[in-house]
C-alpha positions in Angstrom: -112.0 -17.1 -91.5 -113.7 -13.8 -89.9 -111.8 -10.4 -89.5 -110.0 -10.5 -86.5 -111.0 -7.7 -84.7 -108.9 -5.2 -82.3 -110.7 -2.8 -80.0 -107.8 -0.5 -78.2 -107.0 2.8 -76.4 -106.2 6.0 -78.2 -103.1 6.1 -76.4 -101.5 3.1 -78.4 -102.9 4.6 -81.8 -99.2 5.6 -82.6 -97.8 1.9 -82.2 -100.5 -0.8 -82.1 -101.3 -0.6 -86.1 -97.3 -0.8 -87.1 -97.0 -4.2 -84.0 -100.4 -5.8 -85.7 -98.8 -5.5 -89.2 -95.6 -7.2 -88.6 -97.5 -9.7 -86.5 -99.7 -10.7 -89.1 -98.1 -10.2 -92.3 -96.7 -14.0 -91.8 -100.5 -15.2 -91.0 -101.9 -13.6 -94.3 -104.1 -11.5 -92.2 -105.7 -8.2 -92.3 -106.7 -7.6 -88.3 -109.6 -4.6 -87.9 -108.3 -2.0 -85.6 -110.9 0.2 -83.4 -109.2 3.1 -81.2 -111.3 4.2 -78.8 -111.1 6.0 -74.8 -111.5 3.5 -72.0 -114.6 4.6 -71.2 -115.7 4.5 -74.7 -115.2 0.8 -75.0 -116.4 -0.2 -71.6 -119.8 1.2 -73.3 -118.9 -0.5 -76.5 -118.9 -4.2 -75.5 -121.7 -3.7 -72.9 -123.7 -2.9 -75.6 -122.7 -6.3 -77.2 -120.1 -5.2 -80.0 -117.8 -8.1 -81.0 -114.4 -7.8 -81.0 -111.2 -10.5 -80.2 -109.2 -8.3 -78.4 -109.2 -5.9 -76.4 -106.4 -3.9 -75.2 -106.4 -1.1 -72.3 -105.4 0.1 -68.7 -105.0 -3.1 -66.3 -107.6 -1.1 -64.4 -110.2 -1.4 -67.0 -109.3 -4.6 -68.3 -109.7 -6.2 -64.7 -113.0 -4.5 -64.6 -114.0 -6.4 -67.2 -113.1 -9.8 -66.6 -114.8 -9.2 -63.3 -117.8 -8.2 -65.7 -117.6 -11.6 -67.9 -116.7 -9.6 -71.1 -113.0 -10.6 -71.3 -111.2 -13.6 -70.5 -107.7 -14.9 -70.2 -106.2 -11.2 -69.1 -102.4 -10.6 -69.6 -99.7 -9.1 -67.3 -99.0 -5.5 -68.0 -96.9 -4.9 -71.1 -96.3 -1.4 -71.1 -96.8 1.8 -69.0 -97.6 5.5 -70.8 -97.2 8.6 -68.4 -98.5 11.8 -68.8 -96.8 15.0 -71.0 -97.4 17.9 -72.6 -97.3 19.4 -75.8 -97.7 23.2 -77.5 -98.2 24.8 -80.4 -95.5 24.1 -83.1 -94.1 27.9 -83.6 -94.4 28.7 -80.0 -90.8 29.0 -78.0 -90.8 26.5 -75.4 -92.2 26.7 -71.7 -90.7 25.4 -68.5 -93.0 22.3 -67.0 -89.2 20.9 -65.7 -90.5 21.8 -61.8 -94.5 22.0 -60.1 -93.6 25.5 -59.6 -93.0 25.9 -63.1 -95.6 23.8 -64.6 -97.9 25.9 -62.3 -96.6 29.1 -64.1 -96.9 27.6 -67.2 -100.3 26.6 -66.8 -101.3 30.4 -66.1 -99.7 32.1 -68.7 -100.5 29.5 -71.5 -103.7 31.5 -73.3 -105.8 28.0 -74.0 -105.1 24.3 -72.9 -107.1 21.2 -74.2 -107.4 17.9 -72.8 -109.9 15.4 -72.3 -112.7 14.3 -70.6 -113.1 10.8 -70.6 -109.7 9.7 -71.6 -107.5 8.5 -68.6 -105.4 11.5 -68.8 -108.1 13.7 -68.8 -109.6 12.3 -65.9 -106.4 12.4 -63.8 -105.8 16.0 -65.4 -109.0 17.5 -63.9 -108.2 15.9 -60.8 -104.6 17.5 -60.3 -106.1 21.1 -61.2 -108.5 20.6 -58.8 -105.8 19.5 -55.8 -104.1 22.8 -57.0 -107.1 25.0 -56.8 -107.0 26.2 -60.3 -110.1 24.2 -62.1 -112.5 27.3 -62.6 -109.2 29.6 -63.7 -107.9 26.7 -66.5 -111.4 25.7 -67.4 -112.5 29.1 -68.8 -109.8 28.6 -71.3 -109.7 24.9 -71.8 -111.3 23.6 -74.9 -112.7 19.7 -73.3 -112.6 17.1 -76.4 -114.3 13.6 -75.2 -111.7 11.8 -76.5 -109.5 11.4 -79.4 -105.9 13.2 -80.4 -106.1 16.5 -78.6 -102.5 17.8 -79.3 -104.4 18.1 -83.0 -105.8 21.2 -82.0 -102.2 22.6 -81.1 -101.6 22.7 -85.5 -104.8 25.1 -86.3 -104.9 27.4 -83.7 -107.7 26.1 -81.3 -105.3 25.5 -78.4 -101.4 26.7 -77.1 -101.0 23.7 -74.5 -102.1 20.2 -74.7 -102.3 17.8 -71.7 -102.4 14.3 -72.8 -100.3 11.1 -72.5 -97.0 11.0 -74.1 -97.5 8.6 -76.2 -100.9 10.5 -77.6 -98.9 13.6 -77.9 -96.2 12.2 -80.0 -98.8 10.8 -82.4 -99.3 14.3 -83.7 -95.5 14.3 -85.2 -96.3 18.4 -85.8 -97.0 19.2 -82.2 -94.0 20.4 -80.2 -93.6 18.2 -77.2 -91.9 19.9 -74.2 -91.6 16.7 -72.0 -93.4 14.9 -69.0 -95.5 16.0 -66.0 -93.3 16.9 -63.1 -92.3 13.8 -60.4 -94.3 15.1 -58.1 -97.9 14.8 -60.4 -97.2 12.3 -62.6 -99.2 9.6 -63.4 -98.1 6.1 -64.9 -101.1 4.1 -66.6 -100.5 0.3 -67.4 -101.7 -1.2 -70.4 -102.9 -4.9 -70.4 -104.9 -7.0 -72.5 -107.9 -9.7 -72.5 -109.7 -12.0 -75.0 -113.7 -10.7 -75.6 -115.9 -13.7 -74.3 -117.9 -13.4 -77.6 -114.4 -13.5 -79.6 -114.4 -16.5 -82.6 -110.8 -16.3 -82.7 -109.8 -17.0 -79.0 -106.6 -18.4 -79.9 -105.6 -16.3 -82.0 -106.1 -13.4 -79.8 -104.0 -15.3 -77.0 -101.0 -15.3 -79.9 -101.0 -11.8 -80.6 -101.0 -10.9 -76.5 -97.7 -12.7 -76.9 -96.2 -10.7 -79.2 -97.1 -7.9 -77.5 -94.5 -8.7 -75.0 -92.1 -9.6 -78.1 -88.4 -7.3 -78.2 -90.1 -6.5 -81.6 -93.3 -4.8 -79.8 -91.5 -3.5 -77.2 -89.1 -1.4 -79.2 -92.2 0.1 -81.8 -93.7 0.7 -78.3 -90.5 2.6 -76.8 -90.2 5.0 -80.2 -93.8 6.0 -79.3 -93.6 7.1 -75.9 -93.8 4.1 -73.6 -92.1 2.5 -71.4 -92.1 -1.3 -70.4 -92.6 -3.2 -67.0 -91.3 -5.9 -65.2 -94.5 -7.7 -65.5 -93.7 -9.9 -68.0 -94.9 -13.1 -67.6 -96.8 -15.4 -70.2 -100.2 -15.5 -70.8 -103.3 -17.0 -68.4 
């Protein structure tokens, strides 16, 4: 039997490999994990990479069905929001209100987030409803992707801005909390089975367990929250 192969966002990186391993421990199996930004694997599959499964935002994983790449999509199975993180020594800053999250955002002496991650995106977006895009970006270091709360542990950032689950996968990183109410941003995860996928049915099993008491509580420790969206399987 080939690899089964797992293309999925960065922002599961800190629960999808423990839910894979108790999945298929019982199937003898040894599943191929690829983490990756949204973007980043929109780019990867047009290109003609094969994978089983992919997992993402609903957003993009709608896109893709639309595009023929993925079939039988699930329902949401879990929702991420949007936090922040500092440096590990560093006493904590209020982020509790907008007025204080503004404040924060000024005195902090460097930021990093991303560009092409969903976070990032929506990140850019809010300083730029705020009017302070030009005053944060001369002191944001801009990673494409990846773990940027990372940079918070040697010294090449004070703030990070990244979903809370991403956040918490740097254990080291100080996590102060979410985004305010009033800028927050809640992105759904879903799934789909890759058209070019050998192991269709397989992949359609493991989208089950994703929805499993067992997933969903690995998934809660890491940051995320579930949705009423629960139903089976297309």
């Amino acid at each position: 039997m080939p690899q089964f192969r797992i293309l999925c966002s960065t922002a599961l990186k800190s629960s999808i490999p423990q839910i894979t391993k108790i999945w298929a421990e019982p199937l003898d199996m040894s599943p191929q994990i690829d983490f990756a930004t949204s973007m980043a694997m929109k780019d990867r599959l047009n290109s003609g990479e094969k994978n089983d499964l992919l997992i993402m935002t609903e957003d993009g994983i709608r896109e893709l069905v639309q595009l023929g790449l993925l079939t039988s999509p699930s329902p949401s199975f879990i929702q991420c929001g949007i936090g922040v993180a500092i440096a590990p020594n560093q006493p904590p800053v209020a982020i509790d209100t907008l007025t204080n999250f503004i404040q924060s955002l000024r005195d902090t002496p460097s930021i990093t987030f991303t560009s092409k991650g969903v976070s990032g995106i929506y990140f850019a977006k809010v300083l730029n409803d705020l009017g302070l895009t030009q005053f944060i970006t001369q002191k944001a270091t801009i990673l494409e992707g990846g773990l940027v709360a990372t940079l918070l542990l040697n010294g090449k950032a004070a703030m990070a801005v990244q979903m809370i689950s991403e956040l918490r996968a740097v254990p080291l990183a100080q996590y102060l909390g979410p985004l305010p109410p009033e800028i927050q941003h809640w992105t759904r995860f879903s799934a789909g089975v890759c058209s070019v996928s050998t192991q269709p049915m397989l992949a359609k099993e493991f989208m089950v367990f994703l929805k499993s008491a067992v997933a969903q509580s690995i998934f809660y420790e890491a940051g995320l929250d579930g949705v009423n969206c629960l139903s089976g399987v297309n």
